[in-house]
Backbone as ProteinMPNN parsed JSONL, in Angstrom:
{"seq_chain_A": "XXXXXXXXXXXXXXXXXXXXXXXXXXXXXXXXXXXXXXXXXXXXXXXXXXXXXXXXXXXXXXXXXXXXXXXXXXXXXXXXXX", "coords_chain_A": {"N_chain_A": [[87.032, 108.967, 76.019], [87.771, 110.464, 78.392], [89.697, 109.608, 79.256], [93.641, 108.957, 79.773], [95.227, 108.341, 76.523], [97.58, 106.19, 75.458], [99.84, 107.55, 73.581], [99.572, 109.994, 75.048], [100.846, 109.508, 77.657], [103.587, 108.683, 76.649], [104.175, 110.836, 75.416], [104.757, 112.686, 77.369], [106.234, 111.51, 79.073], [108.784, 111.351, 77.459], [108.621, 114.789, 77.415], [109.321, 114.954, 80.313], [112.099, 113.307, 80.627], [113.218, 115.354, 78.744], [113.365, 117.543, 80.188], [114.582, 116.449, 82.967], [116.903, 115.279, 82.039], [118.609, 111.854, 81.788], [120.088, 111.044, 83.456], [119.734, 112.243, 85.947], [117.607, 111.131, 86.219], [117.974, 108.591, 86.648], [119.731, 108.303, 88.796], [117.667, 109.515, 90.61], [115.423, 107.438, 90.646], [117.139, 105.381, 91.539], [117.187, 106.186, 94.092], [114.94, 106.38, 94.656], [114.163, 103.407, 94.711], [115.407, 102.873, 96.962], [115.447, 103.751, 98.954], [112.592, 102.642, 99.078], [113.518, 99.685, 99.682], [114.76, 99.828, 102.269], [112.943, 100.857, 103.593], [111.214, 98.619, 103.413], [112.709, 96.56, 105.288], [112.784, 98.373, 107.688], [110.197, 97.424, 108.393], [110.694, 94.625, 107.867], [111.802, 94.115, 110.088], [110.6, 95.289, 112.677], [108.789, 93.881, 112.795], [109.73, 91.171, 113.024], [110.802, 91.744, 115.763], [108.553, 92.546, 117.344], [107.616, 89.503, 116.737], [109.106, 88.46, 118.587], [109.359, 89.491, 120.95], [106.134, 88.233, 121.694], [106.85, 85.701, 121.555], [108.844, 85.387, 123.653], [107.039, 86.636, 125.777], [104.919, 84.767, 125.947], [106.46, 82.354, 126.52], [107.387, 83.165, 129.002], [104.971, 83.84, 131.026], [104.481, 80.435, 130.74], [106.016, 79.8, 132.314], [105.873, 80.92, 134.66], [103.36, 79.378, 135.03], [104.238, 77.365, 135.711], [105.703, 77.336, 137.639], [104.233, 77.865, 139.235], [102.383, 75.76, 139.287], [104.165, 73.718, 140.75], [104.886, 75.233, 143.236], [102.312, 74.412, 144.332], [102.595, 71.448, 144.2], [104.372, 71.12, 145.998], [103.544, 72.157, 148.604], [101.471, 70.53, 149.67], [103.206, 68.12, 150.757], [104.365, 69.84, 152.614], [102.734, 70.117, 154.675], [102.241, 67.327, 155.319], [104.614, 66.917, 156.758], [104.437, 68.666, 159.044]], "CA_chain_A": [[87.15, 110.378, 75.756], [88.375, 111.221, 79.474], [90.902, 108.829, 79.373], [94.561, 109.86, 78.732], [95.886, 107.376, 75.875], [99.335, 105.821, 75.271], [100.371, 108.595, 73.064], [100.288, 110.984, 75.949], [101.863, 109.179, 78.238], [104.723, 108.942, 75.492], [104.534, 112.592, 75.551], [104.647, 113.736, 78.99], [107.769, 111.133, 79.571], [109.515, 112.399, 76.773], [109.308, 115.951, 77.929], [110.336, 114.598, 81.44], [113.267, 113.095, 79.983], [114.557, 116.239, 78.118], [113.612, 118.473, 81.431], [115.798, 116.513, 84.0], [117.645, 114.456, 81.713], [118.878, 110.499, 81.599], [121.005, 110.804, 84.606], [118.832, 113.104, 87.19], [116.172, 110.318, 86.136], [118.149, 107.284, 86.681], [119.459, 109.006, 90.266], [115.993, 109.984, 91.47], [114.824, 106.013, 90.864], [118.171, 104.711, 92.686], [116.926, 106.605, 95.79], [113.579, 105.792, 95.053], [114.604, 102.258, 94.957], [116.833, 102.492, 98.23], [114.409, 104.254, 100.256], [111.876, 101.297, 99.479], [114.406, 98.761, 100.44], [114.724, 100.756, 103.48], [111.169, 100.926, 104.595], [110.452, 96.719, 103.971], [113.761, 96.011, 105.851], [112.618, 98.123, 108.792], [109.1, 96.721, 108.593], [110.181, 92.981, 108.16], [112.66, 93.838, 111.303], [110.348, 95.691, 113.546], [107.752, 92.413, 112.774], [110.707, 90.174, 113.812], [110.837, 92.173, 116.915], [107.055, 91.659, 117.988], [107.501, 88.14, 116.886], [109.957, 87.829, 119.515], [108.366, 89.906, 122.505], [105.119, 87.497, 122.16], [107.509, 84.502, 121.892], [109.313, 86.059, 125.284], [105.786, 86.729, 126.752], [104.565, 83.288, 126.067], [107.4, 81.899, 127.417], [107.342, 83.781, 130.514], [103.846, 82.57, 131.192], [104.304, 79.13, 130.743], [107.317, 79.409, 133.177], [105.109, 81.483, 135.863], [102.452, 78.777, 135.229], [105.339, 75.682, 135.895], [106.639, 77.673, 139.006], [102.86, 77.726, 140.098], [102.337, 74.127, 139.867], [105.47, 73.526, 141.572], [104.432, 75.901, 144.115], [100.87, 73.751, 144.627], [103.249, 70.378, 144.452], [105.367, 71.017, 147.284], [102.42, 72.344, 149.23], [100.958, 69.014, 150.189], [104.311, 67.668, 151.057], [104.88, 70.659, 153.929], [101.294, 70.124, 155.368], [102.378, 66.181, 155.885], [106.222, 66.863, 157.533], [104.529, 68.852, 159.967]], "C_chain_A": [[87.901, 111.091, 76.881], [89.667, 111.017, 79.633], [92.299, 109.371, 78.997], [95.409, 108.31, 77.93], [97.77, 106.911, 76.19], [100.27, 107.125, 74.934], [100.109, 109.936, 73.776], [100.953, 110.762, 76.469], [103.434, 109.198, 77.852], [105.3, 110.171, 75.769], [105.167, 113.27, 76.573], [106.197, 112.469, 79.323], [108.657, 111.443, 78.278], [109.959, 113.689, 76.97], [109.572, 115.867, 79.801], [111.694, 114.113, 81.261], [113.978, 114.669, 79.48], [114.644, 117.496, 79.22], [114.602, 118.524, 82.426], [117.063, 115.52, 83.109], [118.095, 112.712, 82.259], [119.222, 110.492, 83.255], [120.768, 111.314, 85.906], [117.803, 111.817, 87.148], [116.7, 108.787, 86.734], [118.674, 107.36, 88.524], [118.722, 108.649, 90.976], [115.529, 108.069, 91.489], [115.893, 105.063, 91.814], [117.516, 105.392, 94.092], [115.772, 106.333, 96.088], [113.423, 104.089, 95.584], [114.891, 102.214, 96.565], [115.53, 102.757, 99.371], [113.005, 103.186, 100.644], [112.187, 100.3, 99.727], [114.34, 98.783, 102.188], [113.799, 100.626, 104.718], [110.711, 99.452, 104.757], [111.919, 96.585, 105.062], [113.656, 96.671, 107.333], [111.337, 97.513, 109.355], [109.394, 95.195, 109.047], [111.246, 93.344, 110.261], [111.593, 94.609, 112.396], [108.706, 94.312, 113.479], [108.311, 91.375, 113.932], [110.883, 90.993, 115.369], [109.507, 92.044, 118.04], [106.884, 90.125, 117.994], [108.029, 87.566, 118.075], [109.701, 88.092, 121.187], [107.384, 89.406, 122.719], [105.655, 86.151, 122.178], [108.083, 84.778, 123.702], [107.625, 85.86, 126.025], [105.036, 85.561, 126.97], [105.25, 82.487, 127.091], [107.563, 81.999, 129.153], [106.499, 83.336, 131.374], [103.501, 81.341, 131.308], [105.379, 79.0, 132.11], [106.363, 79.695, 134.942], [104.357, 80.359, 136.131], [102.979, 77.186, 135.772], [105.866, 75.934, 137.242], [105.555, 77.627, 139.657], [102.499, 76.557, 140.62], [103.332, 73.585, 140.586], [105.583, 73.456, 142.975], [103.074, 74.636, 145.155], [101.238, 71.861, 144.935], [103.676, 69.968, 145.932], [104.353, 71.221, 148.481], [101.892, 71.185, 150.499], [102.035, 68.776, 151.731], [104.633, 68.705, 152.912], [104.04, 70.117, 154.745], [101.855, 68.703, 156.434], [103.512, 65.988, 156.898], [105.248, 67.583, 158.98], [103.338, 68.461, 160.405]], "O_chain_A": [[88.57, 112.095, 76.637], [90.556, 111.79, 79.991], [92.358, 110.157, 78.051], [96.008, 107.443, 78.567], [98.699, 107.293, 76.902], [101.132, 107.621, 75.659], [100.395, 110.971, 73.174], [102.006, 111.385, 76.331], [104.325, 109.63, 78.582], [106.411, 110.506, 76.178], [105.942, 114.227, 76.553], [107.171, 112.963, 79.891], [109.562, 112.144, 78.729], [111.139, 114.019, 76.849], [110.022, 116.847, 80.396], [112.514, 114.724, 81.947], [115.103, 115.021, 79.835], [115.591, 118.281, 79.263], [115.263, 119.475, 82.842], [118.065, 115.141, 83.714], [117.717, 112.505, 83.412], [118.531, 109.91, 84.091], [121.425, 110.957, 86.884], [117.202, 111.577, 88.195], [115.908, 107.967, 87.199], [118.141, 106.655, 89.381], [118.8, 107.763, 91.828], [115.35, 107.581, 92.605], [115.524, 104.215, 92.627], [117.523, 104.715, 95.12], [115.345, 106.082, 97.215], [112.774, 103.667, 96.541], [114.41, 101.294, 97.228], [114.974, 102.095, 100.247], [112.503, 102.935, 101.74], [111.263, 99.58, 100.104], [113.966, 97.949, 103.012], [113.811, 100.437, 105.935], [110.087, 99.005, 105.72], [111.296, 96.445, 106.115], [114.163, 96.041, 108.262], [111.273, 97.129, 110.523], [108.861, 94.578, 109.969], [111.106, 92.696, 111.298], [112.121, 94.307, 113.466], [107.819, 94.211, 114.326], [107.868, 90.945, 114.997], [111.268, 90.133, 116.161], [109.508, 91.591, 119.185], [106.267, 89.502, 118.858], [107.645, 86.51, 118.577], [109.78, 87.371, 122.182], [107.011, 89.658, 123.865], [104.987, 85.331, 122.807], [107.576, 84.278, 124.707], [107.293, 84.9, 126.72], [104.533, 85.327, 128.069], [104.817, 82.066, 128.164], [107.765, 81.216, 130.081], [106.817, 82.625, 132.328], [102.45, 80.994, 131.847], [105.367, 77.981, 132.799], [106.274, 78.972, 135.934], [104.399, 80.004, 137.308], [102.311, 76.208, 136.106], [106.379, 75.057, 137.937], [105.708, 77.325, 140.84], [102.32, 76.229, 141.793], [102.891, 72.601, 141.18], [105.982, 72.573, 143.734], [103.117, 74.259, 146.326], [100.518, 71.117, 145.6], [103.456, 69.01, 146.673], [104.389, 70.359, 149.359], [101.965, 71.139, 151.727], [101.902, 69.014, 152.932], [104.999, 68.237, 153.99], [104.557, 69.535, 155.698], [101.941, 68.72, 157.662], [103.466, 65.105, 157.754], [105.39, 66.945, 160.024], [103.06, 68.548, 161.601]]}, "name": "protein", "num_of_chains": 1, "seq": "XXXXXXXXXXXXXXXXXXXXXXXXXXXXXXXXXXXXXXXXXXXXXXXXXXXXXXXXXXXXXXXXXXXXXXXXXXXXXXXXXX"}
């Protein structure tokens, strides 16, 4: 009873159709279209951009942690020369 059937829906885009016409309607969905293109393409790219600053930050870390042991290598080695 609350519900609105088929045969409104029908209705109400029918008199949207003869309000803005075929070509205001087909328009308005090209930009609607574009603009949601838009929005995943800067989403997947601002993803790919975090993907790449915790790849970097990883990286960085493992390097700090290779220059540490390095550090703790050579160590020894001084102690014994002198």
């Amino acid at each position: 009873m609350g519900g609105i059937s088929i045969w409104q829906l029908l209705i109400i885009a029918l008199i949207v159709v003869l309000l803005f016409g075929t070509k205001k309607l087909r328009s308005l969905g090209g930009d609607l279209g574009g603009a949601v293109k838009g929005f995943k393409n800067a989403m997947s790219s601002e993803d790919e951009k975090k993907a790449l600053e915790e790849k970097t930050a990883a990286e960085n870390t493992s390097a700090e942690k290779t220059a540490q042991a390095d550090e703790k290598k050579t160590e020894p080695k001084d102690k014994e020369q002198a």
